[in-house]
C-alpha positions, 0 to 999 in steps of 0.5 A, spaced: 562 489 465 559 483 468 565 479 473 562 472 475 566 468 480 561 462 478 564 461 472 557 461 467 554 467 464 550 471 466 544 473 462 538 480 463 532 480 465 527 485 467 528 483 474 535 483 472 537 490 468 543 490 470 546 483 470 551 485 464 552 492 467 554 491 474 558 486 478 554 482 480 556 478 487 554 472 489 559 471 495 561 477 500 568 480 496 574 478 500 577 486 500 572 492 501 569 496 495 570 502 494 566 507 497 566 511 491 563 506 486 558 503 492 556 509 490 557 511 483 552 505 482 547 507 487 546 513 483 547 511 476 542 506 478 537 510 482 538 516 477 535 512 472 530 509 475 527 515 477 525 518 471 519 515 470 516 516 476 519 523 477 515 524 470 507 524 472 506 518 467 506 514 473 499 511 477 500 510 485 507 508 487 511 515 488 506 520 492 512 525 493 516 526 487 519 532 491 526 531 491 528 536 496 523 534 500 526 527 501 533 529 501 529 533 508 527 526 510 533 523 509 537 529 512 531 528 519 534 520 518 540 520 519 541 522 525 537 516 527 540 511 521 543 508 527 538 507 533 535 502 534 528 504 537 527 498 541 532 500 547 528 506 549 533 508 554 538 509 549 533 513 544 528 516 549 526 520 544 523 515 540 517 516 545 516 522 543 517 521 536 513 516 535 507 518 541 507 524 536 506 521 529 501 516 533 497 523 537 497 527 530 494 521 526 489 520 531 487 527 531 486 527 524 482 522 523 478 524 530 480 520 535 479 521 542 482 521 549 481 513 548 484 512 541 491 508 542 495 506 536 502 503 534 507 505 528 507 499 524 512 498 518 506 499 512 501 497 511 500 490 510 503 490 518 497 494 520 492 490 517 496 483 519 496 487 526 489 488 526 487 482 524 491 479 530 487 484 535 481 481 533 483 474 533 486 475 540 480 479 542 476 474 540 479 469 544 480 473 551 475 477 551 469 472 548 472 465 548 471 464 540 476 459 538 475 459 531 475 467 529 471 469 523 472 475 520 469 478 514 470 483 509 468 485 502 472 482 495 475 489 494 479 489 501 486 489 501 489 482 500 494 484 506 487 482 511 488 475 507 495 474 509 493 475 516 488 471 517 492 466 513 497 466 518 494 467 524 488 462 522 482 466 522 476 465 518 475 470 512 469 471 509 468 474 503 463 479 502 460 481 495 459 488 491 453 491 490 453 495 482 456 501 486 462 496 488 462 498 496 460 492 500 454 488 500 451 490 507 446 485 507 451 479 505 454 482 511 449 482 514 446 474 515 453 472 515 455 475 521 455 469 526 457 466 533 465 465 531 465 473 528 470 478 532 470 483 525 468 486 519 472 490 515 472 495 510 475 500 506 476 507 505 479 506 500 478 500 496 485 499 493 482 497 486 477 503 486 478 509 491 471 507 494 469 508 500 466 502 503 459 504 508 462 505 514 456 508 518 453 501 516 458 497 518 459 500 524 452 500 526 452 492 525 459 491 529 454 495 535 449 491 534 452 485 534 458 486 539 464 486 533 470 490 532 471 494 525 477 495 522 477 500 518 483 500 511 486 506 510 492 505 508 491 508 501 487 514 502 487 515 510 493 521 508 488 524 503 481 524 503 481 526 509 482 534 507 477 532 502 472 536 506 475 542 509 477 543 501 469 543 499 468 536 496 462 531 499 466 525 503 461 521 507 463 519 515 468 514 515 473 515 520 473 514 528 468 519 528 463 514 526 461 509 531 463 502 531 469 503 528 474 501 533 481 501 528 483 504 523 491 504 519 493 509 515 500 509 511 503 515 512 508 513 506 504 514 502 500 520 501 503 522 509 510 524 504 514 520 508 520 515 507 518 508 505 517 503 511 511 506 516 504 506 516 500 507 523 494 504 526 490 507 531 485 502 536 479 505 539 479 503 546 486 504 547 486 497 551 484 494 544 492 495 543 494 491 548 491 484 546 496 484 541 502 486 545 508 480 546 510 478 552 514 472 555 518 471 562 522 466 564 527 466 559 534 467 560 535 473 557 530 477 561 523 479 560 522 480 554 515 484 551 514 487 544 508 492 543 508 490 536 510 484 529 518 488 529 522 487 535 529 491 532 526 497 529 529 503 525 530 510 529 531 513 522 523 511 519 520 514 525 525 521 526 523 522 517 516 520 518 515 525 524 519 530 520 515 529 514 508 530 517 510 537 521 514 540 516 507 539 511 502 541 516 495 540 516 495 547 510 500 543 506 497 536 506 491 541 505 494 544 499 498 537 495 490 534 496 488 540 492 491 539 487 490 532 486 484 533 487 483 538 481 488 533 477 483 526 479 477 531 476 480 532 470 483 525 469 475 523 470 473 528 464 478 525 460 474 518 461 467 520 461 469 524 454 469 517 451 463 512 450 467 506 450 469 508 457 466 507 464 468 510 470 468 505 476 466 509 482 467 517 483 474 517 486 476 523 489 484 520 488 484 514 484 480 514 477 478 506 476 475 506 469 472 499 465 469 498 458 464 494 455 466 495 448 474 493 447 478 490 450 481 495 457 487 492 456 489 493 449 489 501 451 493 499 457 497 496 452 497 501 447 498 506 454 503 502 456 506 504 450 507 511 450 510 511 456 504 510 462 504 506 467 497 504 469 494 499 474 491 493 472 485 490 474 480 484 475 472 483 477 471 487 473 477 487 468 479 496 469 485 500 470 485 505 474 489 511 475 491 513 482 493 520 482 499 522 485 503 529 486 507 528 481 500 527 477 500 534 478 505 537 474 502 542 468 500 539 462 500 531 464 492 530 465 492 534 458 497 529 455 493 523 459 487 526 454 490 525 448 494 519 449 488 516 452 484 518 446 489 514 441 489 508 446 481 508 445 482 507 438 487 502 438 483 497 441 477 499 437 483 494 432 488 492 435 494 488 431 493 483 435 487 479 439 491 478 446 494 484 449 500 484 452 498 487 459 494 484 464 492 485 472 498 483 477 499 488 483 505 491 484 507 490 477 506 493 470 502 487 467 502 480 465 499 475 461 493 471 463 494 464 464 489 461 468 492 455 470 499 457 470 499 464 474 500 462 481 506 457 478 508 464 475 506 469 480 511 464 485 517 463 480 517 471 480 517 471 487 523 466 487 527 471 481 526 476 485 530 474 491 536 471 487 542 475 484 540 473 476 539 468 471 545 464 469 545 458 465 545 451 468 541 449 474 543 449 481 544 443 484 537 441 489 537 439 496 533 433 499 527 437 501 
């Protein structure tokens, strides 16, 4: 039962489920909750929340499924959960901590003695972070007053968001037929106010790898860095070779390549909230360190975006890259790969499909034939969660381990089988789902969504719907 201290109703939502299941509180209680029912919710609702992931019918999201591996994590949190890592004469043990998750990272993706690096909170903090090293290196190291960088279509948005905050130029480069960046575009936009270029690996969208190698030779060239995203597939292609499939050169090893992020909450298995970005030379990582003097507090420097940090994130994400090892990252690649292999078949199998790409993780798919959202719709409908794409309209299917459980790929066929038909007539013209980032779809309105993507935004802040409107204030 809903108790509402503000004398309306409360009325559910898909962002509010719980509105007339659960208390909701709009101010802090007077006397304390008890313990056991902070709990007792907490359970209810994460038990519930759980099972679709837990159940393999889940693109991206839940890269672990393991649920003893989390309560592991959780164990390694808890001796830091408290910890602040900005006092390192307190918690010295962070150094070792995180210098190690750093060396360990750089190690896979074949650093040397002259790569640097920073734990981050994820991955858009990598790339905002990289961005602002670029912005900053420009300035200090070139003069260049109006940064540009440019990237390709397909990068993520979070390079935007830095350059938005950071007021750095963006260009955006186009795709080839192959869907990796147009080199020559690149090319003959490099200009005198350019400090990087940037590309993937892999695309968010496809799971292609931009031409690193080219991108390097051009940022040699011209004397610009390169920034590397890895943030989705730094953790797992990177054993591709080692387990015997093709991966072209797209990591410190090729030259040019002067950074590289890489999320180990995603396929590194660890707790969500840290990621890793790596700068080669070191001295790259300092043009984005803070520091300030002369304030009444004492002297003030920070080595990255965060200043108060949590001990725990960084003891559970060392926790989680030792205890696998090198054998175990290994081992979980090995079976999404198989899984990715088998979820391609299923695509190719049917001639309205085509595949975007040959993805050794995520599986992107389009169709000249029917509509691809109506089988995402009719996907949807029994039980899958796929992404949504657009330029070109796609789904994809980022293979997880909880992808490879027994039997999923082979009910993944059959249902994708009975979705193909479905679109071929569908019941009704529009389908339901669309392309939205981070959710399960939504209904394209061109002139509206971004006041729809805002007013979702807003919902997701506030404690639920009411009826009757709050009073505005002057601003």
């Amino acid at each position: 039962m809903t108790h509402d201290t503000t004398g309306t109703n409360r009325q559910t939502s898909p962002l509010h489920p719980y509105a007339e299941r659960f208390e909701v509180h709009d101010t802090m209680p007077e006397h304390g909750v008890a313990r056991e029912q902070i709990l007792s919710e907490l359970r209810e609702m994460s038990t519930e929340e759980d099972r679709k992931g837990d159940s393999g019918r889940v693109s991206g999201s839940i890269y672990s499924g393991d649920h003893d591996h989390y309560g592991f994590l959780v164990e390694a949190f808890g001796f830091y959960a408290h910890a602040n890592v900005l006092q390192r004469d307190m918690y010295p043990s962070a150094t070792k901590l995180e210098s190690e998750i750093i060396a360990m990272t750089a190690s896979m993706l074949h650093g040397d003695d002259d790569t640097g690096g920073l734990v981050t909170s994820g991955g858009t903090e990598s790339l905002v972070t990289a961005m602002l090293t670029y912005r900053e290196w420009g300035r200090n190291r070139k003069g260049i007053k109006h940064p540009q960088v440019i990237m390709p279509v397909t990068a993520h948005p979070g390079h935007d968001k830095g350059m938005h905050y950071f007021g750095i130029e963006v260009i955006k480069a186009p795709v080839t037929d192959q869907y990796v960046v147009d080199l020559d575009f690149v090319r003959d936009h490099i200009g005198p106010d350019t400090v990087a270029l940037v590309g993937s690996a892999g695309t968010y969208p496809h799971g292609l790898i931009d031409p690193i190698p080219e991108l390097g030779q051009l940022a040699i060239e011209h004397g610009l860095g390169l920034h590397v995203d890895g943030c989705l597939g730094g953790f797992i292609i990177p054993w591709a070779q080692d387990l015997g499939y093709p991966l072209p050169p797209f990591d410190l090893r090729v030259p040019g390549v002067t950074s590289i992020s890489a999320d180990t909450h995603k396929y590194g298995y660890a707790l969500k909230g840290s990621s890793v970005l790596l700068l080669r030379p070191k001295s790259l990582r300092r043009e984005q360190y803070f520091m300030i003097g002369g304030w009444p507090g004492g002297m003030y420097s920070s080595p990255g975006m965060g200043g108060s940090r949590s001990g725990g994130l960084i003891a559970a994400t060392w926790a989680s890259m030792l205890s696998l090892g090198r054998e175990g990252y290994r081992r979980i690649a090995a079976d999404i790969f198989r899984t990715a292999d088998e979820i391609k078949a299923a695509v190719r199998s049917h001639p309205e499909l085509k595949l975007i790409g040959d993805s050794l993780f995520n599986v992107a798919f389009r169709s000249d034939e029917v509509d691809i959202f109506h089988v995402n719709d009719a996907l949807t409908d029994r039980g899958w969660r796929m992404n949504g794409l657009q330029a070109p309209p796609a789904l994809h299917f980022c293979v997880t381990r909880p992808n490879t459980q027994p039997g999923l790929t082979e009910a993944f066929a059959h249902d994708l089988a009975e979705a193909v038909e479905y679109a071929k007539s569908p019941p009704k013209p529009i389908p339901t789902s669309g392309a939205m980032y981070g959710a399960g779809g939504v209904q394209p309105d061109p002139e509206r969504i971004f006041a729809g993507l805002a007013n979702r935004l807003d919902a997701m802040h506030e404690v639920g719907p009411k009826d009757g409107a709050r009073p505005h204030s002057h601003l």
